[in-house]
N, C-alpha and C positions, 0 to 999 in steps of 0.2 A: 214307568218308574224312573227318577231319575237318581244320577248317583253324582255325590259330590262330594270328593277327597280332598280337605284343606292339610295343611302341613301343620307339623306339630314335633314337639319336642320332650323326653325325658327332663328336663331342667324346668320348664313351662306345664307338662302335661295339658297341653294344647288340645281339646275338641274340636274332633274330624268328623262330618256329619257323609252318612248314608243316609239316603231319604227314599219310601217306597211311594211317596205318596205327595210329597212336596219340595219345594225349592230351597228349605232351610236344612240345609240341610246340617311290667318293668321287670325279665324274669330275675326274680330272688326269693332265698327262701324265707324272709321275715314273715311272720304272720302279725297280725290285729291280736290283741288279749283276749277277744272274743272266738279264736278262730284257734285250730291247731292243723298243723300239715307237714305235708313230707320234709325230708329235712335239707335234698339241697336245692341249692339255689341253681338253676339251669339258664344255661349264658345261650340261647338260643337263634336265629335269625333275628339280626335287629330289626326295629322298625324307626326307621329313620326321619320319616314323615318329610321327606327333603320334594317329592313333589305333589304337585298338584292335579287330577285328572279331573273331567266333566265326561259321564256317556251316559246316554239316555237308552233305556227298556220302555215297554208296554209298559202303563200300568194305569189301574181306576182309583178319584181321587177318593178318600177314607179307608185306602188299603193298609196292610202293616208302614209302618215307616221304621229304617233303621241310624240309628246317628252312632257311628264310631269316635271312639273316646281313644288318641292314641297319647298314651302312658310312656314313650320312649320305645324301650323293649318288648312289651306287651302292652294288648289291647284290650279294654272294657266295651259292651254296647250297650245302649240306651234303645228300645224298643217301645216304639209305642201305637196305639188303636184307640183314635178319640181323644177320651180326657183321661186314659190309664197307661199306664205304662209297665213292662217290666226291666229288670237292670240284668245281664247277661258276664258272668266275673266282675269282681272287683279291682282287681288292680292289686299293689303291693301296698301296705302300710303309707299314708298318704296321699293317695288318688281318693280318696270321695270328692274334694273341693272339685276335681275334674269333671269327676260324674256328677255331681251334681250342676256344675255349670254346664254339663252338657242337658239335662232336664230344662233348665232352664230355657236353653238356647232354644226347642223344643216347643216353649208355653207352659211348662209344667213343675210342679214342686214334687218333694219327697214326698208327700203326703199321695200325690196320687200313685206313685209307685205301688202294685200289686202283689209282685212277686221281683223275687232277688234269686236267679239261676246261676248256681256252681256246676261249670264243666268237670271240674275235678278239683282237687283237695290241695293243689300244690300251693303254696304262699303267697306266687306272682299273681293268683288268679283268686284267695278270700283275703288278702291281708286287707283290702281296707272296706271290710263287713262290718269290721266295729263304730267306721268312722259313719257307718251309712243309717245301722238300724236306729239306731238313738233319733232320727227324724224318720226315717220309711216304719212307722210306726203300723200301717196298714198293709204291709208287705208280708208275704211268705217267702221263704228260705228253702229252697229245693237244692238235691246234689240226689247224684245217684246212689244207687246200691253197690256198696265194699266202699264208698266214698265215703256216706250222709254220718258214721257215726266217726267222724273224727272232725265233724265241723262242730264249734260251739256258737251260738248266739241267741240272744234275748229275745228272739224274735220267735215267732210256729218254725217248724223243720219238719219238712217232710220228706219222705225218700221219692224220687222220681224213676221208674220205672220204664223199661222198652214197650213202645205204646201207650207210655199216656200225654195225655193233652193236658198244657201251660201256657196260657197267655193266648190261646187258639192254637196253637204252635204240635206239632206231635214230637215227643221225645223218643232219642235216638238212641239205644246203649251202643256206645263206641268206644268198647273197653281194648287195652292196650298198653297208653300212657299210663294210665292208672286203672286198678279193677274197675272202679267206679267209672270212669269215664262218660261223657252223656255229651249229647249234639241234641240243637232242634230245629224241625226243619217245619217252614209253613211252604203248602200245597199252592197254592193260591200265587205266591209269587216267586214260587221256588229258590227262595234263603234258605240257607243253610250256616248256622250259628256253630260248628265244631269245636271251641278251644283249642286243644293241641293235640287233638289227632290227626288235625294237618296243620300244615303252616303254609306261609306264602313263602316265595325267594327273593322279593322285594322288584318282579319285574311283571309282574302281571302272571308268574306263572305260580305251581302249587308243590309243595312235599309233600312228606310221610310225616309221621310222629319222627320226634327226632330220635335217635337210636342210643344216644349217651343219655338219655334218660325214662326211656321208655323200658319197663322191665320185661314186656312180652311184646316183640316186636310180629311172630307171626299172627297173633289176637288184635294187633294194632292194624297191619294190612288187610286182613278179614274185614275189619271195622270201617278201612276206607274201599275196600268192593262193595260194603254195604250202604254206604253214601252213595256212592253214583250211580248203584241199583235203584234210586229214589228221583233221580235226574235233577237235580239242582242247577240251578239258571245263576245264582249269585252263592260265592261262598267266603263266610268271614271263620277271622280264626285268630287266634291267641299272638300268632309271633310271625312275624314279616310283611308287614304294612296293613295297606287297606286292602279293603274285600276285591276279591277277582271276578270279573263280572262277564269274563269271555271263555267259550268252551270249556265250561267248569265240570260239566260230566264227561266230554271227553278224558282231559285233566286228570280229574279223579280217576278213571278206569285205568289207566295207563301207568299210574301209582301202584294200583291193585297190581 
């Protein structure tokens, strides 16, 4: 697997690719008009996209691939297997042109997107669902449960539940930050997709949920024993750069 973090900026929302498979590799609380969510806006670990890394993992070629999309302050991911894709948060009001030029960068259009996964409900993370469905016209809309009925879109909505399978992916209830909370983690290359039940610290290393916005912070630490009880190899996440791709379950247990 190789991984390859470009820099990128809130001003530009610049696509930052993770790749499992090959060489190509904002928090606020606005929401989209399709979308409703918490109300504030959470000024979390920036991601600053100021540098650049290359490190190479095992991996076989047609495995998942992951391409990070960095938004400034928060990160979207593009996921894809083949000729399909899924989209993993949206970003704030204004990131689809992002995500979508990250599809592109990829080989892929809206169209082939599948599914569109909400970690949770906050704004940084569905505001720009509106800007998406209107071409991911083939996509389903997943959020968890205490999450899924405060998202609105034109799209299928479905609830995603602890144990089930998205995109091959097995979904993770990692409630805390929000009831709904949800992570997904695939077996196979051991990614692990979190939102903001964890964050980076912008150095290669990992937090917790952040604690100014997390309402249930001993349900949030629970949620991160329950990650690294899964042994995650690579883990991405909402707020502090790009994905961590070293001792991520040591990392994780030492959170817990």
């Amino acid at each position: 697997m190789a991984i390859l973090a470009a820099c990128g900026s809130s001003a530009d929302a610049t696509a930052s690719t993770t790749t499992a498979a090959a060489d190509t590799s904002t928090e606020s609380g606005e929401t989209a008009a399709s979308t409703t969510a918490a109300p504030e806006a959470e000024a979390e670990v920036a991601d600053d996209g100021a540098e650049e890394e290359v490190v190479e993992q095992a991996g076989a070629p047609g495995e998942l691939q992951l391409q990070h999309v960095s938004l400034g302050f928060v990160s979207a991911y593009v996921l894809v297997r083949g000729s399909e894709a899924a989209i993993v948060d949206t970003g704030v009001s204004g990131s689809g042109e992002a995500i979508n030029d990250a599809l592109t960068m990829m080989g892929l259009a809206p169209s082939n997107v599948r599914h569109i996964i909400l970690t949770h409900n906050h704004g940084d993370h569905v505001g720009g669902l509106g800007e998406l469905e209107g071409e991911m016209t083939n996509a389903t809309v997943w959020a968890g449960v205490g999450d899924v009925d405060t998202i609105r879109t034109s799209l299928t909505l479905s609830e995603a539940n602890d144990g089930d399978e998205i995109f091959g992916m097995g979904v993770v209830g990692t409630p805390g930050h929000t009831v709904g909370s949800i992570s997904v983690f695939d077996t196979d290359t051991g990614l692990l997709v979190a939102g903001d039940a964890i964050n980076g610290d912008g150095e290669g290393g990992l937090l917790g949920a952040n604690p100014d916005f997390t309402p249930d912070m001993e349900g949030a630490n629970a949620s991160v024993a329950k990650m690294a009880a899964l042994g995650p190899r690579v883990a991405a996440f909402g707020h502090g750069g790009a994905p961590v791709t070293e001792d991520v379950t040591a990392k994780l247990a030492a959170i817990a």
